[in-house]
Legacy VTK file of the C-alpha trace (Angstrom):
# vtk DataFile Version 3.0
C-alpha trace
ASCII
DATASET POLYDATA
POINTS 652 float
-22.365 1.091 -31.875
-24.566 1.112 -29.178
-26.230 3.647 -26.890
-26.496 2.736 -23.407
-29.302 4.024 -21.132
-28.348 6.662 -18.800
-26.671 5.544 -15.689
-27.309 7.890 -12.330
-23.928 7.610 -10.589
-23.098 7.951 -6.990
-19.465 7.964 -6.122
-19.189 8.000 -2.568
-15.984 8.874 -1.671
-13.588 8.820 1.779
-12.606 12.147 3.111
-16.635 13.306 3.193
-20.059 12.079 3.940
-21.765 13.900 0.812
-22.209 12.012 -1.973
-21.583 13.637 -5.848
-24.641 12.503 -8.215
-24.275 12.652 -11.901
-25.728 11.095 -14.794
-23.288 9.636 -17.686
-24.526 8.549 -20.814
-22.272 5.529 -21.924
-21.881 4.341 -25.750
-19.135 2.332 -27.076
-19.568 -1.318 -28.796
-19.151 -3.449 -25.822
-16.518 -6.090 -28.243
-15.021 -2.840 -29.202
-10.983 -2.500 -28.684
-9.910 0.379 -27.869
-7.912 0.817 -24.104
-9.892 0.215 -20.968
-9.038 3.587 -19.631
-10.615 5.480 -22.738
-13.664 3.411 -21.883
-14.044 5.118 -18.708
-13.344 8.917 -19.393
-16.868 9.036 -18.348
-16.018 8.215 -14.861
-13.562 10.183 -15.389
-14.993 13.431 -15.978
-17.876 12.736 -13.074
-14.882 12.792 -10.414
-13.241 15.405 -11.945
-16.433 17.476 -12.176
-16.457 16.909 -8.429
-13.724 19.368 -7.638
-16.273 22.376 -7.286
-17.209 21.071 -3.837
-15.686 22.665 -0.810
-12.566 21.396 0.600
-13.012 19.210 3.799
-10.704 20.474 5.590
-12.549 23.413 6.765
-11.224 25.253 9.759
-8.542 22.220 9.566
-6.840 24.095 6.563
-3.678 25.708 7.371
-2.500 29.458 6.253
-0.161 29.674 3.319
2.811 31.790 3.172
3.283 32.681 6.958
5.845 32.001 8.660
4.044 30.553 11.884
5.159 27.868 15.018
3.416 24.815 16.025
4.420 22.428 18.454
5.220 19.656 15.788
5.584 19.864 12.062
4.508 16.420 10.696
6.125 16.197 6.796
3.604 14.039 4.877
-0.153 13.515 5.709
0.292 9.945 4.287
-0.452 6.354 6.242
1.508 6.939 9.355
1.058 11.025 9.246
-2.367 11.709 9.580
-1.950 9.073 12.648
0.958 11.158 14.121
-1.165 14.491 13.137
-4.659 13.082 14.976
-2.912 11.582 17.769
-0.593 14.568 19.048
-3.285 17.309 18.139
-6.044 15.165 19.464
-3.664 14.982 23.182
-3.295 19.116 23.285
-0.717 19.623 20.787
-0.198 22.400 18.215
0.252 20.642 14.762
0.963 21.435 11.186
0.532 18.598 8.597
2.165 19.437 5.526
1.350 17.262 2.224
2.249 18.146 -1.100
-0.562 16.645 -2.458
-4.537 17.263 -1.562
-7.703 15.318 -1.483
-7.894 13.087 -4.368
-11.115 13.797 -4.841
-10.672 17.310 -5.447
-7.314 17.114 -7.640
-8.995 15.262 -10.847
-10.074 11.970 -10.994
-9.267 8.949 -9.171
-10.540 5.657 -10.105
-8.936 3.964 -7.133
-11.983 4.600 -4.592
-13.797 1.886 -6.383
-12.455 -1.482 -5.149
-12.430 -3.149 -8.484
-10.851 -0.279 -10.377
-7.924 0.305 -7.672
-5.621 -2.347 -9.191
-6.224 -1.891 -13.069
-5.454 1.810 -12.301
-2.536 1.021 -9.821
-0.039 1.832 -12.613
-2.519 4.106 -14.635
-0.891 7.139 -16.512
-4.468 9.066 -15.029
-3.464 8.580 -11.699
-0.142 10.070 -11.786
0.052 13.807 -10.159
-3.401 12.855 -8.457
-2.266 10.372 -6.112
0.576 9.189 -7.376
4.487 10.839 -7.530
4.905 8.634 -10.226
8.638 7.302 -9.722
10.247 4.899 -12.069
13.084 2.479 -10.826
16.295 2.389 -12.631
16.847 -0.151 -15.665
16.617 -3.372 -13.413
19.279 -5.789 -14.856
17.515 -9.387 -13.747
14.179 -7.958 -15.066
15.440 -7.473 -18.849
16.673 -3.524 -18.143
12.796 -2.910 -17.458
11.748 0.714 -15.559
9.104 -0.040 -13.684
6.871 2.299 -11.929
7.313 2.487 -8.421
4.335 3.696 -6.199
4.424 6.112 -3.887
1.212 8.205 -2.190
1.270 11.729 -3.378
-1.893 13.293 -0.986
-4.005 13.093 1.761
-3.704 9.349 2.636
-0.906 8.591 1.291
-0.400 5.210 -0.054
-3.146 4.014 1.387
-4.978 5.724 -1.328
-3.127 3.332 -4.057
-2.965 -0.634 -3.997
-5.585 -3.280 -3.570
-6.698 -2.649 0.494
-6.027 -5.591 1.628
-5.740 -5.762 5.430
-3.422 -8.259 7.656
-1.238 -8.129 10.741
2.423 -10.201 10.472
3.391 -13.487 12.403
4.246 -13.029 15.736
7.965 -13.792 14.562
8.152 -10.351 12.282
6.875 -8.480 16.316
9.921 -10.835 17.996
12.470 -9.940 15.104
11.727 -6.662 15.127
12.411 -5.823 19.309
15.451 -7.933 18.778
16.486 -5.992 16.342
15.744 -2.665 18.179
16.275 -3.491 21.957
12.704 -2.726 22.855
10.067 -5.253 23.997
7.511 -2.921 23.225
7.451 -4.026 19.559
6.520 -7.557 20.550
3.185 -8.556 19.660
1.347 -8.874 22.596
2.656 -5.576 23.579
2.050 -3.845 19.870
-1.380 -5.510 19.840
-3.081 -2.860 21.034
-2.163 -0.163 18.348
-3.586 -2.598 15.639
-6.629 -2.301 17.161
-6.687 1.406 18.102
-6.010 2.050 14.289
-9.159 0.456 13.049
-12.601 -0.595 13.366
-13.702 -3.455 11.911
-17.161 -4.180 10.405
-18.364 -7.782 10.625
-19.875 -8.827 7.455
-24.515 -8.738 7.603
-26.033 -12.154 7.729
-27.002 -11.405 4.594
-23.607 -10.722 2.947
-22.098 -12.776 0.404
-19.356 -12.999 3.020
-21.274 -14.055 5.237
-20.799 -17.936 5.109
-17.074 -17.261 4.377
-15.688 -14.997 6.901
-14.447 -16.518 10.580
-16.862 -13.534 12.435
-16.114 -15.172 15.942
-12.151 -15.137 15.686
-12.496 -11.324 13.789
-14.430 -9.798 16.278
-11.907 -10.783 19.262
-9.109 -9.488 17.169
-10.753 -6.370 17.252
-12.323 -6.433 20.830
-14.173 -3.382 22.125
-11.755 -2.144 24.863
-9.532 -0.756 21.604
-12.303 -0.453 19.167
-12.999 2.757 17.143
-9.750 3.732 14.860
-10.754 5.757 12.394
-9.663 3.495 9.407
-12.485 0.935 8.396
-12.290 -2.596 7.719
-14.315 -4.683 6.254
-15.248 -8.177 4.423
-15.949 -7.026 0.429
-19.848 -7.155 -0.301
-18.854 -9.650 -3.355
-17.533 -12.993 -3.640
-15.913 -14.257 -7.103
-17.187 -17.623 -8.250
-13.071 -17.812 -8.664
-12.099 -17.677 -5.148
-14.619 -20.307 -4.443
-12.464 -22.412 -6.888
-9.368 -21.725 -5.597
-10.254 -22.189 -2.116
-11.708 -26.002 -3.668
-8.391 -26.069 -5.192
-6.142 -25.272 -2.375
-7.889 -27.584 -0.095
-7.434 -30.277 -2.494
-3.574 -30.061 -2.390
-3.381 -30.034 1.747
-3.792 -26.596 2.576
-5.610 -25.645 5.892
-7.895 -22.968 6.446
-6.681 -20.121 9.193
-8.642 -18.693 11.224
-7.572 -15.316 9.964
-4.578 -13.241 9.314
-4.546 -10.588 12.638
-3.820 -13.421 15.526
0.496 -13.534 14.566
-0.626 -17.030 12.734
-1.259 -16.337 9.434
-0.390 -19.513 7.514
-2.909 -20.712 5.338
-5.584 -19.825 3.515
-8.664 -16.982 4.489
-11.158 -14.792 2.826
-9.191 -11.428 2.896
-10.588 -7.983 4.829
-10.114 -4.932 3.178
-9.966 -1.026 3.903
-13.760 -0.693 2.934
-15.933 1.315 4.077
-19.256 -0.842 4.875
-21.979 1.890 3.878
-20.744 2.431 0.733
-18.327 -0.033 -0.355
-15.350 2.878 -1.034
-11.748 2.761 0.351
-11.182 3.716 2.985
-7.716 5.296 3.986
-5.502 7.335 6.268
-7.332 10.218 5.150
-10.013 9.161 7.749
-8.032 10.536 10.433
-8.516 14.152 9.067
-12.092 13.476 8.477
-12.119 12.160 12.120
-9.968 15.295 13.187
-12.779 17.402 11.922
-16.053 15.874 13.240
-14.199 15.811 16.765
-13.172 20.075 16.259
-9.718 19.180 16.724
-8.513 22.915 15.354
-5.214 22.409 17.607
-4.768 20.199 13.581
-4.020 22.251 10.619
-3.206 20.590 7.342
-1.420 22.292 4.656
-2.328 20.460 1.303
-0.311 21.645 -2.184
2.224 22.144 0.063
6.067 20.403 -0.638
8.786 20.298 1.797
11.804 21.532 0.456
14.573 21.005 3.222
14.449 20.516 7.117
15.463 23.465 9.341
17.987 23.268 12.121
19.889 25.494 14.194
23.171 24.125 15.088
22.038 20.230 15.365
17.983 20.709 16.289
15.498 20.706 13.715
13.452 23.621 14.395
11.289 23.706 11.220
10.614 22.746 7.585
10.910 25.195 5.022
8.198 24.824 2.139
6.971 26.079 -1.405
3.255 26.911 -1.037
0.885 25.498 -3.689
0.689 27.261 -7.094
2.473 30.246 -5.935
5.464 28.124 -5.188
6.171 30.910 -2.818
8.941 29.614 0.273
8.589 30.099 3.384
8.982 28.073 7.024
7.123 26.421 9.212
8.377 26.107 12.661
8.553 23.638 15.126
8.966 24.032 19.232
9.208 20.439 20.328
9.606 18.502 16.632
9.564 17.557 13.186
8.301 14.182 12.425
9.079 13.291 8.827
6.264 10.900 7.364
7.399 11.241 3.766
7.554 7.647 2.767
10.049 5.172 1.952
11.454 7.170 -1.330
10.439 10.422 0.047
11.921 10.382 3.331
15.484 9.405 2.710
15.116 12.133 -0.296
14.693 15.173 2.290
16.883 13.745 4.824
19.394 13.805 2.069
18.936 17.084 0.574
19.030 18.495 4.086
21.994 17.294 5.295
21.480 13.834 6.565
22.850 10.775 4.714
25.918 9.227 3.212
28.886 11.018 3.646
29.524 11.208 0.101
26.425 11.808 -1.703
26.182 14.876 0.760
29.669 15.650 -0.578
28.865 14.925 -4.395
25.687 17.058 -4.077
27.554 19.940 -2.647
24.955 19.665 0.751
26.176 20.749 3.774
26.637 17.731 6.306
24.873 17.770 9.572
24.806 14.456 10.147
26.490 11.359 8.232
24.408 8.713 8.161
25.285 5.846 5.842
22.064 3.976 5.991
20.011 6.707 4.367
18.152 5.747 1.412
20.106 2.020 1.974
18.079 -1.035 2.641
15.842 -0.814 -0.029
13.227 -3.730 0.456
10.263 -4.513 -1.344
7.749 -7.264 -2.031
7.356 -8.738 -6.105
5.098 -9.835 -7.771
3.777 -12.052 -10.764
0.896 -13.990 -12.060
-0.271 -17.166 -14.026
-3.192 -16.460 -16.237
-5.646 -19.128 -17.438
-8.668 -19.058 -19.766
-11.778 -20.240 -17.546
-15.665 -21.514 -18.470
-16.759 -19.318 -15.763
-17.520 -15.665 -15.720
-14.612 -13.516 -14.246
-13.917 -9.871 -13.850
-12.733 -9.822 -17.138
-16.952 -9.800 -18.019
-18.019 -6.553 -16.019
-14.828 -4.598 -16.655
-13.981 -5.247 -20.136
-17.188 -4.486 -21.388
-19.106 -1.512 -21.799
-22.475 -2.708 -20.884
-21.617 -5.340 -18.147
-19.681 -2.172 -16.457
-22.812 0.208 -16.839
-24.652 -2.198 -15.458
-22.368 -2.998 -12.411
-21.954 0.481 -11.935
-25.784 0.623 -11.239
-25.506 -2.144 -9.007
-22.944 -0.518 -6.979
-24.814 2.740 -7.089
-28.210 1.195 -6.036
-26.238 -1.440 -3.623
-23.083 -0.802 -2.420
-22.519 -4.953 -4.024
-21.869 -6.464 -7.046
-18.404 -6.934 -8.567
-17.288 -3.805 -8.222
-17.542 -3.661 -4.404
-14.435 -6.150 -4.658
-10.921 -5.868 -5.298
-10.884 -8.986 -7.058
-8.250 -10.542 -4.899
-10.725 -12.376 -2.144
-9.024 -15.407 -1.299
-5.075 -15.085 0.340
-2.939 -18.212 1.110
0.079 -17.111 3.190
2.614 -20.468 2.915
5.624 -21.810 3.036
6.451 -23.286 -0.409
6.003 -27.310 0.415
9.008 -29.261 0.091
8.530 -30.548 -3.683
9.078 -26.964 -4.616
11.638 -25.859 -2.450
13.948 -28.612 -2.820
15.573 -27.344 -5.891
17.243 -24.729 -3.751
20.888 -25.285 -2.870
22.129 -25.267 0.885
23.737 -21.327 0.106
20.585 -20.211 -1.296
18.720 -21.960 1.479
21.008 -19.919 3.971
20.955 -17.136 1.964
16.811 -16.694 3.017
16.460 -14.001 5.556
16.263 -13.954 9.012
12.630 -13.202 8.883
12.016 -16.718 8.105
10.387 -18.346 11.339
8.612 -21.062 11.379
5.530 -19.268 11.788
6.902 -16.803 8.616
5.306 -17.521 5.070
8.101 -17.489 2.115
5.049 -16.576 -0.329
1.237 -15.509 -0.438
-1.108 -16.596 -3.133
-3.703 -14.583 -4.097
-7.087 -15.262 -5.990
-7.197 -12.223 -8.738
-10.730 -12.464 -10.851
-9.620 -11.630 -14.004
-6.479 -11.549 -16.088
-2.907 -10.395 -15.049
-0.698 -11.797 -17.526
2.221 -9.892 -18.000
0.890 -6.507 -16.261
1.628 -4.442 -19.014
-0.269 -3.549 -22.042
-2.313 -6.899 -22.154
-3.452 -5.409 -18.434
-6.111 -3.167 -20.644
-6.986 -4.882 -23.724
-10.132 -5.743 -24.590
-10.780 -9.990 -24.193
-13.904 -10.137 -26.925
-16.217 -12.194 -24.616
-13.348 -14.470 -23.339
-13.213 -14.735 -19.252
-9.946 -14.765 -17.531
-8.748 -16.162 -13.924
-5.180 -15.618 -12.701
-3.613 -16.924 -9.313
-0.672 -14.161 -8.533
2.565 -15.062 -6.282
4.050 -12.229 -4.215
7.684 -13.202 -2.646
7.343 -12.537 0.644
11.167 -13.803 1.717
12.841 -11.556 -0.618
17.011 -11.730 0.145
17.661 -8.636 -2.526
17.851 -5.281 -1.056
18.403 -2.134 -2.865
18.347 1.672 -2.276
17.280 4.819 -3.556
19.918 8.074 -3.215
19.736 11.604 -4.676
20.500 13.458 -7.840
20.358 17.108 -6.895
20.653 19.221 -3.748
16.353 20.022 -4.255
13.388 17.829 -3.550
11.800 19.110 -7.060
14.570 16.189 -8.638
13.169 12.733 -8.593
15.007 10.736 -7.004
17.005 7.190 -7.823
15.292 4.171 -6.899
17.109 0.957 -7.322
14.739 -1.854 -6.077
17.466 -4.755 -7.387
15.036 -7.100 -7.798
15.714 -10.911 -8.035
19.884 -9.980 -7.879
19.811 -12.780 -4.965
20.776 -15.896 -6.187
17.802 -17.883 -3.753
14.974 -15.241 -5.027
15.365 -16.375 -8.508
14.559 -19.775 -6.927
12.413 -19.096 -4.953
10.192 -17.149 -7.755
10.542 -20.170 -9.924
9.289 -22.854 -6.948
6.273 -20.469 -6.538
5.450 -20.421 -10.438
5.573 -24.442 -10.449
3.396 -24.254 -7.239
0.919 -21.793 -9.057
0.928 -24.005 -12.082
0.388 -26.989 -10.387
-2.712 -25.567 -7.993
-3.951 -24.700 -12.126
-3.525 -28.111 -12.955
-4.953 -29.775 -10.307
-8.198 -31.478 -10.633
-10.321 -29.867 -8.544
-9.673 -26.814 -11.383
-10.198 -29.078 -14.048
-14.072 -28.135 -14.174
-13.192 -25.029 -14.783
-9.853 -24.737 -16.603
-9.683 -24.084 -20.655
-5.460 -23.281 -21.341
-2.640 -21.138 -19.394
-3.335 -17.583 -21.595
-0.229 -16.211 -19.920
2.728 -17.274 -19.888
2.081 -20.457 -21.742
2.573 -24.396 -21.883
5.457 -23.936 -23.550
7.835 -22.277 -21.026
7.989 -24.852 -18.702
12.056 -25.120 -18.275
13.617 -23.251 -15.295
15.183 -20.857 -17.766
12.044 -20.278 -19.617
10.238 -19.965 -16.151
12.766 -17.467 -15.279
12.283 -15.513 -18.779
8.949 -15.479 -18.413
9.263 -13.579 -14.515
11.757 -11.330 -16.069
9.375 -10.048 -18.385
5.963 -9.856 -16.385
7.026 -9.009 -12.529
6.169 -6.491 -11.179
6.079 -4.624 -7.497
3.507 -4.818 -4.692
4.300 -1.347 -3.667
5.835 -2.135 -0.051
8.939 0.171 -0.182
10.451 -0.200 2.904
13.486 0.450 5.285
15.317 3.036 4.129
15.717 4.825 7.169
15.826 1.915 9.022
15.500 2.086 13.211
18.263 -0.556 14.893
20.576 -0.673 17.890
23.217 1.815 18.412
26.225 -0.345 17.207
23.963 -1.556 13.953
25.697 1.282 11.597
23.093 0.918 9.122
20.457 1.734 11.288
19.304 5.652 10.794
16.935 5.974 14.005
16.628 4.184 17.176
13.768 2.679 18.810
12.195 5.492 19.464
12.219 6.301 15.590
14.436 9.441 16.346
17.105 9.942 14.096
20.733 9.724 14.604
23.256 12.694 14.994
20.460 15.248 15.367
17.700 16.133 18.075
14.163 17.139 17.123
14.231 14.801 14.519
12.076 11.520 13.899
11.028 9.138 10.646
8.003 7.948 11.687
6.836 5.586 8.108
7.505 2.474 6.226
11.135 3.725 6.097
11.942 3.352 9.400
10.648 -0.261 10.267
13.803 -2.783 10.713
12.487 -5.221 8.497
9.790 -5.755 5.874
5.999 -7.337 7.575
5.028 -10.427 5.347
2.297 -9.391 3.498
0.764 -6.050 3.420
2.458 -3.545 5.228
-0.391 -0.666 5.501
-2.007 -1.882 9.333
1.710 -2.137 10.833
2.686 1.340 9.045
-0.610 3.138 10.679
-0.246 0.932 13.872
3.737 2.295 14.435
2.197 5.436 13.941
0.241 5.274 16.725
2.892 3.705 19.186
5.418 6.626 18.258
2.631 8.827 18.447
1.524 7.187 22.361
5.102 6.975 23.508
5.896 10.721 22.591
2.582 11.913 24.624
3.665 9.819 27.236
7.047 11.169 27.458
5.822 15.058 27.637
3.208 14.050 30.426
5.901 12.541 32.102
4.562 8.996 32.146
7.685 6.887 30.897
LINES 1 653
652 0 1 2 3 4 5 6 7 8 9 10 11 12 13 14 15 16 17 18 19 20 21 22 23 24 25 26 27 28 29 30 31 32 33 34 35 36 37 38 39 40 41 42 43 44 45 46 47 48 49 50 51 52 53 54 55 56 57 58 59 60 61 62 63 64 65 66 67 68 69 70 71 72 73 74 75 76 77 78 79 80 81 82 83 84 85 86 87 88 89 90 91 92 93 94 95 96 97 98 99 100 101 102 103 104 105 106 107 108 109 110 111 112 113 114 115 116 117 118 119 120 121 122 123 124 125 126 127 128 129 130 131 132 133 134 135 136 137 138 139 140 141 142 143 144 145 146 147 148 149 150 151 152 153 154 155 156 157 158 159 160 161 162 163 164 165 166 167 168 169 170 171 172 173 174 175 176 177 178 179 180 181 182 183 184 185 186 187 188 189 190 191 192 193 194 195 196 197 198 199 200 201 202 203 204 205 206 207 208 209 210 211 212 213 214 215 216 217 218 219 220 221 222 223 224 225 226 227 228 229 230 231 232 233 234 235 236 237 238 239 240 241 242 243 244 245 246 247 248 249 250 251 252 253 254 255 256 257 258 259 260 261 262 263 264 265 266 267 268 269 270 271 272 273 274 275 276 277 278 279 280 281 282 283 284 285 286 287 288 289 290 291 292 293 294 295 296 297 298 299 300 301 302 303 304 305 306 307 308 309 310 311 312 313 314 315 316 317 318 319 320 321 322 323 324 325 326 327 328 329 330 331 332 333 334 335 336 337 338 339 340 341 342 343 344 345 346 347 348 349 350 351 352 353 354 355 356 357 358 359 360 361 362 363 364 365 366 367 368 369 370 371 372 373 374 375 376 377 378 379 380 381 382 383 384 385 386 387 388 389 390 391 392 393 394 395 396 397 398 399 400 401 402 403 404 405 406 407 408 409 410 411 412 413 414 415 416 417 418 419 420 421 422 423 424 425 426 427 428 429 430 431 432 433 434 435 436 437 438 439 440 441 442 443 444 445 446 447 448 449 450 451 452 453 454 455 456 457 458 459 460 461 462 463 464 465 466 467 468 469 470 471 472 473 474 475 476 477 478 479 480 481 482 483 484 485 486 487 488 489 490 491 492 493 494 495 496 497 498 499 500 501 502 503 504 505 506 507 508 509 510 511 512 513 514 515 516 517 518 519 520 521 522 523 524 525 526 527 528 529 530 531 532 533 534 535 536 537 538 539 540 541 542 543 544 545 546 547 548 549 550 551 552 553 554 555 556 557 558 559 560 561 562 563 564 565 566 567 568 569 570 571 572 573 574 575 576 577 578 579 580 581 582 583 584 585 586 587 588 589 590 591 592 593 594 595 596 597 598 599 600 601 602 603 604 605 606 607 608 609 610 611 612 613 614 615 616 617 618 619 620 621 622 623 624 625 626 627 628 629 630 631 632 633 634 635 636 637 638 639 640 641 642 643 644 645 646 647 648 649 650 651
C-alpha cells in the first residue's frame, strides 16, 4: 500500500461562484482491484461535506406550505424549466418553479461536475436520489430481458446535470420536418436560429489551448454572433485533447471522411472536435441551473424556486388548470400552488406523461384502469417513446488512454492536482472529443432489405446522419461491470456508435393513481426489423475504422467484444448484451397538427382538451434531433417562452 501526498482540492461547481477547498489524503495500491467508485469515496465525502454552505437560491427560494398564486407555475426546474422560469419572470411575470429535487451540490455528492467523471458515473448507484430518479426500463426482449437504467434529471438542471455535455444543433431537415409536422414555420431553422443562440454563450478556445489548432474558431464564432450572444448556459471547447481522438480523426480521414466545419450551421455531416457545456474558468459543467444563478445576479425576485418540492397532481376547475398541488420537502406536507394565467409542465419525457396521467390526462383506459377521473382523453400520452442507443468496440492500444488517470490511484491524484491548479489535464474532458455524424457508406448499408430500407424514418434527409461515431478515451466494453474494473496498467481506446435513425418507438404509462409510483418505461429497443441492421452495419463500420491502417500504429487486439464474433448473429449477440441508452427520452407528449391523433399539444406546446395547460420539454418535440438533444430542448424553451410574452403584450 501506498500513501499518497495530500492533494488540496478545489471543486468548482455550477450554481455558485465560491469555490469549496479541502484537503484529501489518498492511499490505495494504484494496481489494486477493488471498484472505481470505492476509489473515490474521497471525492466523495469533499462534495458531500459541501452541503453546509448556504443555498443559492437566496431571496429566489420559495415559501413552503402556503397556499400562494403566481402568474405561472412551471413543474420541473430541469433543461427547458429554468428557461421558461428566467424568461417569463425576467419579462414581469410572477413565477413559481417547483423541482423535486435541489442543487446537486448541496444533496450529497455528485461526481458528474467533473467532465471526465460524468460518464463513468452516468449509471452510478451514488448518483441516484442526487440527480438522478433512477428509473429502470422493463425486461427489454431484443436486449436478452435486460433492465436497464433509464436517466432522467432529478434537480435543479435537470438532465443537463447527467450525460457527457456534448453540444450540437440538428440538420436543417430535423427544423423542416418538424414545422411540417406542426403547421408552423416558426420551427424552421432560419427562423429557430435565434433561440440557439439566445440560450448560450460560447467561449472560443485561448491561443494557447490544446484546442486551439483543432477547433474551426471562425465558423463557431458566427454561429454564435453577438446580436444573440449572452445565454446563460456556457459552451466551450474541453481544455484537453486525447492522443486518441487525434488517431481517430487520422483514421477517419483515411477511409474518406470530410471534416465539417462544425455541428450548429444545419450541416452536420462529418467529422469535428466536439463543444461541450463547460464552463471556461473552471472547466465544470455547466447546466440549466445557470439560469437560476443568472436569475439571481440580475434580482429577478418576481422568480421563486421551490426545491424538495414534488408535484403530485395538476389542479383544474372545470377544464382550466389553475394550480399544482404539491408535498413539501421532508414534511411531505400537501398543499397548492396556484396559477392565474398557467401551468407549464417541464417534467421530462417520463415525468411529464406520468402527471398528466395521474391527473386526468391520457389514454382513455389507463385513466379508467387507474380509477382517475378523466378530464381529457388523450391517447398519445406517454406513447411515442423514442430514444437514441448506444454501444461500443473496445480495443487494447500502445498509447496512454483514460484508462491511465482514472483507473489508478496515483495518476488520478495527480490529475486531480492538475485540474485544481489548471482547470486542464484529462479530467477537464469528457473523453468523447472527436464526433463523426454519417450516413453509414454503402458497403455497410447494403445488407439492408428494400422493407427495412423503407422502414427508416422520415427523419432521414439527405442532410440527416443514420449514426454518430464518437472517440471515447478509455474502455466501454460492455457498460456494465467491466465499466469499473481495475485494467492493471493496460490502456484502453473504444470508438462508440449511437443509432441516430432509430424506427422502434416505445412508451412509458402508469401503475398507480400517485406520482410517488415509478412509472413503466418501455423503450423497445431494436424491436424494428431495420435497427437490428442498422446496429450491425455500424459495428462492421466501427470495426473496420479499428482495422484500418492508419490505427495499425496503435492497435494491440479488440478487448471487447472480440475477434471471434464476427457473424451477423454473433454481432447481434454481442449488441444484445452491451447496448445501452444515450439518455434522449423523447416525445411522449408529442406536439402535431390537429387531425394527427397522436399528437398531445399543438404548436404552441398547449395541450389538448384543456386550457391553461402546456408541456414545454423533450416530451413534446414531434420528433427526436439527431444527436444530442439538450441545445434544441433549452432552445424550445425559449421560443415557447418568447411566443407566450408576446402573446400577453399583444404582439402576435
Amino acid at each position: 500500500m501506498k500513501m499518497l501526498p495530500s492533494i488540496s482540492i478545489v471543486l468548482l461547481f455550477t450554481g455558485y461562484s465560491s469555490a469549496v477547498t479541502e484537503t484529501a489524503t489518498y492511499m490505495g495500491d494504484s494496481t489494486s482491484s477493488r471498484p472505481l467508485e470505492e476509489a473515490l469515496d474521497g471525492i466523495a465525502a469533499i462534495v458531500k461535506d459541501s452541503s453546509n454552505i448556504s443555498s443559492p437560491l437566496g431571496y429566489l427560494q420559495g415559501k413552503p406550505t402556503v397556499i400562494q398564486e403566481f402568474d405561472y407555475v412551471v413543474v420541473g426546474a430541469g433543461t427547458a424549466g429554468t428557461a421558461m422560469g428566467y424568461r417569463l419572470s425576467e419579462a414581469g411575470y410572477r413565477v413559481a418553479l417547483i423541482e423535486a429535487g435541489e442543487y446537486r451540490e448541496y444533496s450529497g455528492p455528485s461526481f458528474g461536475t467533473i467532465p471526465a467523471l460524468a460518464g463513468l458515473f452516468a449509471s452510478s448507484p451514488k448518483q441516484y436520489n442526487v440527480t438522478d430518479w433512477a428509473f429502470f426500463t422493463e425486461p427489454q426482449a431484443e436486449l436478452n430481458y435486460r433492465r436497464l437504467h433509464f436517466p432522467q434529471g432529478k434537480g435543479v438542471g435537470g438532465t443537463s446535470n447527467l450525460g457527457y455535455m456534448l453540444y450540437n444543433r440538428p440538420p436543417a431537415s430535423f427544423h423542416d420536418q418538424w414545422a411540417e409536422l406542426v403547421d408552423d414555420d416558426s420551427y424552421k431553422l432560419a427562423n429557430f436560429q435565434q433561440f440557439y443562440k439566445k440560450a448560450a454563450t460560447f467561449n472560443p478556445p485561448t491561443n494557447d489551448s490544446p484546442q486551439f489548432k483543432h477547433a474551426s474558431t471562425i465558423s463557431d464564432l458566427e454561429d454564435f454572433e453577438p446580436d444573440f450572444q449572452g445565454g446563460p448556459i456556457q459552451v466551450s471547447y474541453p481544455n484537453f485533447v486525447s492522443r486518441w481522438a487525434i488517431w481517430v480523426e487520422k483514421a477517419l480521414r483515411s477511409v474518406g471522411v470530410n471534416a465539417t466545419q462544425g455541428f450548429n450551421r444545419g450541416d452536420v455531416l462529418g467529422y469535428h472536435y466536439a463543444q461541450m457545456t463547460i464552463q471556461p474558468g473552471n472547466a465544470a459543467r455547466s447546466s440549466s441551473a445557470e439560469y437560476i444563478t443568472t436569475a439571481k445576479k440580475k434580482n429577478l425576485a418576481l422568480l421563486k424556486v421551490f426545491p424538495k418540492t414534488e408535484a403530485r397532481r395538476l389542479f383544474f376547475e372545470k377544464n382550466r388548470a389553475t394550480g399544482v398541488r404539491v408535498t413539501a420537502g421532508d414534511t411531505k406536507e400537501r398543499y397548492l400552488i396556484k396559477a392565474s394565467r398557467e401551468v407549464i409542465v417541464s417534467a421530462g419525457a417520463i415525468k411529464s406523461p406520468q402527471l398528466l396521467m395521474v391527473s386526468g390526462i391520457g389514454p382513455a383506459h389507463v385513466l379508467q384502469q387507474n380509477n382517475i377521473f378523466s378530464i381529457s382523453a388523450l391517447g398519445g400520452v406517454g406513447q411515442n417513446l423514442q430514444d437514441h442507443i448506444s454501444f461500443g468496440l473496445s480495443y487494447e492500444v500502445k498509447l496512454k488512454t483514460g484508462d491511465a488517470s482514472i483507473f489508478n490511484y496515483t495518476e488520478l491524484g495527480e490529475a486531480l492536482h492538475v485540474l485544481r491548479s489548471s482547470s486542464r489535464g484529462v479530467l477537464s474532458s469528457n473523453g468523447l472529443e472527436l464526433l463523426s455524424f454519417e450516413k453509414l457508406p454503402f458497403e455497410y448499408r447494403k445488407s439492408l432489405s428494400a422493407a427495412e430500407t423503407n422502414a427508416l424514418p422520415l427523419r432521414l434527409a439527405q442532410d440527416s446522419p443514420e449514426a454518430v461515431l464518437v472517440s471515447a478515451d478509455g474502455y466501454i466494453g460492455d457498460y456494465q461491470t467491466d465499466l469499473f474494473k481495475q485494467f492493471k496498467h493496460k490502456n484502453h481506446a473504444t470508438i462508440l456508435g449511437t443509432l441516430l435513425a432509430s424506427s422502434s418507438q416505445g412508451n412509458i404509462t402508469i401503475q398507480a393513481a400517485d406520482m410517488v409510483n415509478t412509472p413503466v418505461i418501455s423503450p423497445n429497443w431494436l424491436t424494428a426489423p431495420s435497427d437490428k441492421q442498422l446496429a450491425i452495419a455500424m459495428f462492421k463500420r466501427i470495426r473496420a475504422l479499428f482495422q484500418s491502417a492508419a490505427l495499425r500504429p496503435v492497435r494491440l487486439r479488440e478487448a471487447w467484444p472480440g475477434e471471434s464474433v464476427h457473424t451477423d448473429e454473433q454481432v447481434l449477440d454481442a449488441l444484445r448484451q452491451s447496448m445501452f441508452t444515450a439518455g434522449h427520452a423523447a416525445s411522449t407528449c408529442k406536439m402535431g397538427r390537429q387531425q394527427d391523433d397522436t399528437a398531445v399539444v399543438d404548436h404552441k406546446a398547449r395541450v389538448r382538451g384543456v386550457q391553461g395547460l402546456r408541456v414545454v420539454d423533450a416530451s413534446s418535440l414531434p420528433l427526436l434531433p439527431p444527436g444530442y438533444p439538450g441545445a434544441t430542448v433549452v432552445a424550445f424553451a425559449e421560443k415557447i417562452a418568447a411566443d407566450m410574452i408576446r402573446e400577453e403584450q399583444g404582439l402576435e
